[in-house]
C-alpha positions as CSV (number, residue, x, y, z in Angstrom):
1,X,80.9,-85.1,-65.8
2,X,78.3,-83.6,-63.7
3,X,77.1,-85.3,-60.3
4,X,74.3,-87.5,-60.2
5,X,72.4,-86.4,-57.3
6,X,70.6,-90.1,-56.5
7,X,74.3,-91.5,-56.0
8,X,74.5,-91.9,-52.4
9,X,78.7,-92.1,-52.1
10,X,78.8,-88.4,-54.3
11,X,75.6,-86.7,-52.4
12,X,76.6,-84.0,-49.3
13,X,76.6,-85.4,-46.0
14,X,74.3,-84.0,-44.2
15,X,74.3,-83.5,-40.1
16,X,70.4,-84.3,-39.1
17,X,71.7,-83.9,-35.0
18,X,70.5,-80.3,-34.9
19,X,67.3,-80.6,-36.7
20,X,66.8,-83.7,-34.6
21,X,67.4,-81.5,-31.9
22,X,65.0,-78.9,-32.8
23,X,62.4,-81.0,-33.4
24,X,62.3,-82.3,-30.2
25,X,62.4,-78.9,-28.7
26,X,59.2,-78.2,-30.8
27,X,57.5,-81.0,-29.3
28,X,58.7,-80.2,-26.0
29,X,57.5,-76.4,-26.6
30,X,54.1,-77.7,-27.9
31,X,53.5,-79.7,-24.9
32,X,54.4,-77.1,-22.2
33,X,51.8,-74.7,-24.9
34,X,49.3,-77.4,-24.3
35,X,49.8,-77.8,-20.4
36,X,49.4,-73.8,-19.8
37,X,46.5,-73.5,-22.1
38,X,44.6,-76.3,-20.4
39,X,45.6,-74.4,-16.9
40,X,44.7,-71.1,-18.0
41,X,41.1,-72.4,-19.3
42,X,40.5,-74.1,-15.7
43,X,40.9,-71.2,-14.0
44,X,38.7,-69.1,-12.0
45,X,38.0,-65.6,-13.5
46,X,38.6,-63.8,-10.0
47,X,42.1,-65.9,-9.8
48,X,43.0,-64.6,-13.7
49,X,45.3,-61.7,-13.7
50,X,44.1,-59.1,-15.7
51,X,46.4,-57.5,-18.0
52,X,47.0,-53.9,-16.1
53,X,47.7,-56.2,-13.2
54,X,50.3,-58.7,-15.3
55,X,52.0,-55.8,-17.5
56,X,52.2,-53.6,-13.8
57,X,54.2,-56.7,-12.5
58,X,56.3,-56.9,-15.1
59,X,57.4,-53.8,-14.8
60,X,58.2,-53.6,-11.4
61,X,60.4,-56.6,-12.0
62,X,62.1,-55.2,-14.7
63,X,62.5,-52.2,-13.2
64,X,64.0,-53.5,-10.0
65,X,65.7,-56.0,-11.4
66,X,67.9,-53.3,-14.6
67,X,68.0,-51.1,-10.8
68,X,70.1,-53.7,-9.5
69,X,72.0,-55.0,-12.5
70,X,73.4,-51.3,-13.3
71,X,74.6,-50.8,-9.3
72,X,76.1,-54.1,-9.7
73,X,77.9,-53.5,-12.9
74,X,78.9,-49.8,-12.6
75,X,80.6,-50.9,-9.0
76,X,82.3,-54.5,-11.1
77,X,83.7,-52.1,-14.3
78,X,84.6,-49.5,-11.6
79,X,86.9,-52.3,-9.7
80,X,88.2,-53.6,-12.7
81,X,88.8,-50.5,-14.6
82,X,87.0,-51.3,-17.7
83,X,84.0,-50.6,-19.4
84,X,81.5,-53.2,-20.2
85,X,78.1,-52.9,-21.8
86,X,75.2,-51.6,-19.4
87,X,72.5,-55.4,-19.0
88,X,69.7,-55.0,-20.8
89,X,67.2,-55.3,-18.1
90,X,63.9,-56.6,-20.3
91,X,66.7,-59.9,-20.9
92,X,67.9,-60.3,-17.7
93,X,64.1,-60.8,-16.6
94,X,63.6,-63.3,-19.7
95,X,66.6,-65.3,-18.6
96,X,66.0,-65.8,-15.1
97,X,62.0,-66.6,-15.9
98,X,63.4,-68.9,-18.2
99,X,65.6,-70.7,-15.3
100,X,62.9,-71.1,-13.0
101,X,64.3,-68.5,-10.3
102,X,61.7,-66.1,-10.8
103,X,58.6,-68.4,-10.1
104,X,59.1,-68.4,-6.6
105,X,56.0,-67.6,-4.1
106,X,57.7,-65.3,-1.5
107,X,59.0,-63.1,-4.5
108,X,55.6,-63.5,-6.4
109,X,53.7,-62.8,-3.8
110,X,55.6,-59.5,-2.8
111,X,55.1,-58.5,-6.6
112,X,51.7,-59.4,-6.4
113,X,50.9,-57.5,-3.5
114,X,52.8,-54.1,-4.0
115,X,51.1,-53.9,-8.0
116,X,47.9,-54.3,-6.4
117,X,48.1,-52.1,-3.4
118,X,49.9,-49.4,-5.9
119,X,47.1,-50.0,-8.4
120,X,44.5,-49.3,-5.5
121,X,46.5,-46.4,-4.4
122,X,46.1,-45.2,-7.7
123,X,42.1,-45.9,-8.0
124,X,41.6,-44.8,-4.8
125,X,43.1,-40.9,-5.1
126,X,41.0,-40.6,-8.9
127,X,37.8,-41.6,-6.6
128,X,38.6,-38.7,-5.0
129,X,35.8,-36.0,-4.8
130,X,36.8,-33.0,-7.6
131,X,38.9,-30.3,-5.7
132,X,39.1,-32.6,-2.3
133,X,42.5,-32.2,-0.4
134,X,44.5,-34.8,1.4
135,X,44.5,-33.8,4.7
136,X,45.2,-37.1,7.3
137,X,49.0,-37.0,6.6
138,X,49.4,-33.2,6.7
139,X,47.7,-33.0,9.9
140,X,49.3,-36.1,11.5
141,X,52.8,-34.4,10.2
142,X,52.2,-31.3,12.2
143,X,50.4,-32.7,15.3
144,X,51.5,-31.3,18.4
145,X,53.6,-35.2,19.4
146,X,56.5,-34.9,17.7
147,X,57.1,-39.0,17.6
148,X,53.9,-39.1,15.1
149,X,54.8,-36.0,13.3
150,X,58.3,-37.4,12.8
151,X,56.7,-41.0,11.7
152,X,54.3,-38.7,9.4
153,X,56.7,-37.0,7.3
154,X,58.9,-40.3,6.6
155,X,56.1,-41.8,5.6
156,X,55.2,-39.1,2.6
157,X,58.7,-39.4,2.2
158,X,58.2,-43.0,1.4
159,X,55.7,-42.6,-0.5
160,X,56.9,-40.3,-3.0
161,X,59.8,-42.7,-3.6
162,X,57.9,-45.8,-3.5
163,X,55.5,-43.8,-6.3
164,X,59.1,-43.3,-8.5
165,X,59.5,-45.0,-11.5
166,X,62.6,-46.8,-12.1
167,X,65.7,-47.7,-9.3
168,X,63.8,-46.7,-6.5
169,X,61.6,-49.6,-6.9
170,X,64.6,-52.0,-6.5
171,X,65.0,-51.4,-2.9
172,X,61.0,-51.9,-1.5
173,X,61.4,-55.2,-1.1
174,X,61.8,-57.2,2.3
175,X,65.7,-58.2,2.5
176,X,65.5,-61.6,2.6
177,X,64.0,-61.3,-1.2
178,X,66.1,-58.0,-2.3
179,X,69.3,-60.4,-1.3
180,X,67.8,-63.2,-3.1
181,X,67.3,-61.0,-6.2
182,X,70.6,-59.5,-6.1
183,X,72.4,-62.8,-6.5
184,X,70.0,-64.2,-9.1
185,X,70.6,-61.1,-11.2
186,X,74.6,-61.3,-10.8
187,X,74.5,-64.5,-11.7
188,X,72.3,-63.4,-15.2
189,X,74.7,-60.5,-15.7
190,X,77.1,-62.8,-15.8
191,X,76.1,-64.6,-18.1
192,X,75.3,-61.5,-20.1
193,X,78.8,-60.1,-20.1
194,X,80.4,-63.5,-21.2
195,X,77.9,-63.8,-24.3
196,X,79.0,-60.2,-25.1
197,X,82.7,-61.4,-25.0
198,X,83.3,-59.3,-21.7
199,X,86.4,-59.5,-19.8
200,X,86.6,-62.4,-17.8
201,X,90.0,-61.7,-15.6
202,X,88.4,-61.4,-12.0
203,X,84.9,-60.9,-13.4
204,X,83.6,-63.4,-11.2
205,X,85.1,-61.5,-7.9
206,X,84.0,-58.4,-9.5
207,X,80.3,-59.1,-9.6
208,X,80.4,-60.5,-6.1
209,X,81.8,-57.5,-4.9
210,X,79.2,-55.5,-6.3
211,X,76.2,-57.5,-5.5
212,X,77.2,-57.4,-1.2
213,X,77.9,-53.6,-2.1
214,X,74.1,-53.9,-3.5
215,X,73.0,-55.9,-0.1
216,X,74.7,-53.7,2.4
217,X,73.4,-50.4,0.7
218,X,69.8,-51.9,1.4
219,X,67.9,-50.2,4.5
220,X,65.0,-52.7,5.5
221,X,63.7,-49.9,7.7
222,X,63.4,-47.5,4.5
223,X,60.5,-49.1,2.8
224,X,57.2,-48.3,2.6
225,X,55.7,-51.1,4.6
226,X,58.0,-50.5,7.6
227,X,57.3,-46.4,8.0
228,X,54.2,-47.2,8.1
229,X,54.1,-49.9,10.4
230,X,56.1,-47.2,12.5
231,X,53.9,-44.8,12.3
232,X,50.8,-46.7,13.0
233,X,52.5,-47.6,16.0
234,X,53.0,-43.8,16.8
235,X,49.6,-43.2,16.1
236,X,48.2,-46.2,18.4
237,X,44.9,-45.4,17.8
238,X,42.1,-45.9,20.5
239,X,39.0,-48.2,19.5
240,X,36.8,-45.3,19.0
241,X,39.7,-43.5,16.5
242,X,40.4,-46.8,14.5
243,X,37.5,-47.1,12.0
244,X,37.3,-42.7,11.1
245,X,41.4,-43.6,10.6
246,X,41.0,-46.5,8.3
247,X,38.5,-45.4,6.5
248,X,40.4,-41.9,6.5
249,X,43.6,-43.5,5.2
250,X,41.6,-45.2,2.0
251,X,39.4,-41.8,1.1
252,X,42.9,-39.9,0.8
253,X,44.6,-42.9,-1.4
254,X,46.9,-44.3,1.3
255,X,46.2,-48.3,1.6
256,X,49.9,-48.6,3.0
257,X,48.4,-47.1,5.7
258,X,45.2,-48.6,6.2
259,X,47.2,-52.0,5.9
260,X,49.8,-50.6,8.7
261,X,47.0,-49.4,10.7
262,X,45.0,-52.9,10.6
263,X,47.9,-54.6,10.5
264,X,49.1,-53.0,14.2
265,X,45.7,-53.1,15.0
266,X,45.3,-57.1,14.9
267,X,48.8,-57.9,15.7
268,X,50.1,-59.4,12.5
269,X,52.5,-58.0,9.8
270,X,51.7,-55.6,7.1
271,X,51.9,-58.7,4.4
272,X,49.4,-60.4,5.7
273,X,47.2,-57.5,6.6
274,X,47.6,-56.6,2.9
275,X,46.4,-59.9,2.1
276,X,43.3,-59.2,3.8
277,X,42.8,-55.9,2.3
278,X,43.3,-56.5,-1.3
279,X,41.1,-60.1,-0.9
280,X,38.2,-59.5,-2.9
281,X,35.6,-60.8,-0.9
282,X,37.0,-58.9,2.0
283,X,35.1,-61.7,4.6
284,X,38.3,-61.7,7.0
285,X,38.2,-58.2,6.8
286,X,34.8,-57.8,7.5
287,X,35.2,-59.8,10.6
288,X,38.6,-57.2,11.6
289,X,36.6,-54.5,11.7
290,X,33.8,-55.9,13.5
291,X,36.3,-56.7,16.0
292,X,37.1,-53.4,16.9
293,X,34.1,-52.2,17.2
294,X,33.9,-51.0,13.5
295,X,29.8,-50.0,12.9
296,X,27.4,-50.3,9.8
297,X,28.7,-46.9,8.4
298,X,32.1,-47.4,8.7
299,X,32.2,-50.8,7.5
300,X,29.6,-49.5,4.6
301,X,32.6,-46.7,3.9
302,X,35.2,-48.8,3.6
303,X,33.8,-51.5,1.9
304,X,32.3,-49.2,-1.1
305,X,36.0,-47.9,-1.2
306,X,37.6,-50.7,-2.0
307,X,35.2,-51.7,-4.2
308,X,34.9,-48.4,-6.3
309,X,38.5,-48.7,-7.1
310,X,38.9,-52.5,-7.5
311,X,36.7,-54.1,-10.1
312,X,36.9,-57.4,-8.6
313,X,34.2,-56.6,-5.9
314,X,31.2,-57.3,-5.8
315,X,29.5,-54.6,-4.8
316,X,26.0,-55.3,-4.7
317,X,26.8,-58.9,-2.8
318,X,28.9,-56.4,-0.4
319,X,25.5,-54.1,-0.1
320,X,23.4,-57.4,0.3
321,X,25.3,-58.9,3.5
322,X,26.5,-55.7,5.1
323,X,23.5,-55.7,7.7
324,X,24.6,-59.6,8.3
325,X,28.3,-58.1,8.9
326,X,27.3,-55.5,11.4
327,X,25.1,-57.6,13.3
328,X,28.0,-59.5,14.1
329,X,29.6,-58.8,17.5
330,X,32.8,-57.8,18.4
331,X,33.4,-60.9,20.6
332,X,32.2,-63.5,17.9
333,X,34.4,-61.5,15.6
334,X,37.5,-62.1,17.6
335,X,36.3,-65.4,17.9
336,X,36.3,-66.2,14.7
337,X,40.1,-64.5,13.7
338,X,41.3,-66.4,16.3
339,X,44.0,-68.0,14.0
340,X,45.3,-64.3,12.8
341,X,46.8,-64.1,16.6
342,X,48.6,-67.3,16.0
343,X,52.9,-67.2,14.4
344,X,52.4,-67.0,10.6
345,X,55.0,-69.8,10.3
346,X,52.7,-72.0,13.0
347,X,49.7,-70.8,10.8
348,X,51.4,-71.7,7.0
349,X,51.9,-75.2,8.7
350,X,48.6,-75.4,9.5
351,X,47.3,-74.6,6.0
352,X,49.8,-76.6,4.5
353,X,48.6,-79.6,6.3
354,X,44.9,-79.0,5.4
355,X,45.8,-78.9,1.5
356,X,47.8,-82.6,2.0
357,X,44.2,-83.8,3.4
358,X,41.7,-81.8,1.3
């Protein structure tokens, strides 16, 4: 006698929890759709990233962060004396965007700033004339004072590694942030290793052994941004040197070093002078140069620089105001960066506290 299939005592049951479940996730996934296609519509084309900036980004990140998961695990196994499966770096990234962790603005702002200051870096030595030489860093490196020569070498030193695809990318950022990645990434890798069915006698103590092996190893003075910071301080550069320097620094492809040169220059640090570099409207920057004394020419060389190798000048509005940004004086100038000399914390306040009454 076969079943009747409308007889509700003899039909299967039927669990509806999980499709319950994944409905609602569906609606919750089609309203977060909704949210960031009405924010990417409202924005401004200048604040869009484009997508040599975004996949750039997202390789750094997953480059620093697989850097840092395979130190952390190799050391962990190595304690333990076992073999676990190497993280796969692309998840690790998923997973901690996913949590949250990775939308934070000192981190995305780092990110942000070294793609596009390696991305001019890049622009800037293809802009060079066919045949032309780098010569700034090979004569600073064999000057007669042996303080800048020193400062000279470390930083093509740092430059070759900074320009190095894969781990050596993990370590260029401030500590504060490398520290703050290292634990985010244990914590993912652990995760990781428990999904895989990983051993998880002592794992926990393993992985915090290797992540302060990770911190410790870390050499704030080795990155980029610091050498040159040092060696912009070596150089100290007169009034009448700074503006042939800067503008010597960007013909030869070396932004770190026009940021580490303005950056000593105005007395703030390289982040922020790299913020005024890479803006594209370049008005702060502008007003820096005028400053010290920068003239029409030099401001007209660096300015068509920069906006050679980044598309998002404009560099007939550049052309158009430059004799209203020489005519400028270097007192106004200062005048009007009066702010930059003030404590970047004192200053973030400030700004903070002009968005709560905008």
């Amino acid at each position: 006698m076969s079943a009747d299939p409308n007889d509700a005592l003899r039909a299967p049951q039927v669990t509806v929890a999980p499709l319950v479940a994944r409905a609602a996730a569906a609606d919750r996934r089609a309203d977060r759709r909704l949210q960031t296609a009405i924010e990417d519509f409202f924005l401004a084309e200048n604040d869009r990233l484009d997508d040599r900036t975004r996949a750039a980004i997202g390789t750094l990140l997953t480059d620093a962060i697989g850097a840092i998961a395979g130190e952390i695990v190799g050391h962990a196994a190595r304690q333990l004396s076992g073999q676990w499966p190497r993280p796969e770096a692309a998840g690790l990234v998923s997973r901690l965007s996913a949590s949250g962790l990775l939308r934070d603005a000192g981190l995305m702002s780092e990110l942000l700033g070294q793609t596009r200051q390696d991305l001019l870096a890049d622009a800037l030595r293809a802009n060079r004339a066919p045949g032309a030489q780098p010569v700034l860093l090979a004569q600073l490196a064999g000057c007669g004072d042996g303080v800048i020569a020193a400062a000279a070498r470390l930083y093509l030193q740092a430059e070759n590694r900074r320009r190095t695809v894969g781990g050596a990318r993990g370590s260029d950022f401030p500590a504060h942030l490398h520290r703050q990645l290292i634990w985010w990434t244990a914590a993912a890798v652990r995760e990781q290793l428990i999904a895989a069915g990983g051993p998880l006698d002592r794992l926990d103590r393993a992985l915090v052994a290797g992540a302060q092996r990770s911190i410790a190893a870390h050499d704030d003075d080795d990155r980029l941004d610091a050498v040159a910071l040092r060696l912009a301080t070596a150089i100290d550069a007169r009034p009448e040197e700074l503006a042939d320097l800067l503008a010597g620094a960007l013909d030869e492809g070396y932004p770190a070093l026009f940021c580490a040169i303005l950056a000593h220059a105005l007395g703030i640090d390289f982040g922020e002078a790299r913020t005024l570099v890479l803006d594209p409207e370049g008005d702060v920057l502008w007003l820096a140069l005028r400053a010290h004394h920068a003239d029409r020419a030099a401001i007209a060389r660096v300015g068509l620089a920069l906006a050679d190798a980044d598309p998002r000048r404009d560099i007939e509005g550049f052309a158009d105001n430059l004799d209203a940004i020489a005519a400028i004086t270097p007192e106004d100038a200062r005048v009007a960066l009066g702010t930059l000399s003030l404590p970047a914390d004192f200053r973030a306040a400030v700004r903070a506290l002009g968005r709560i009454s905008a």
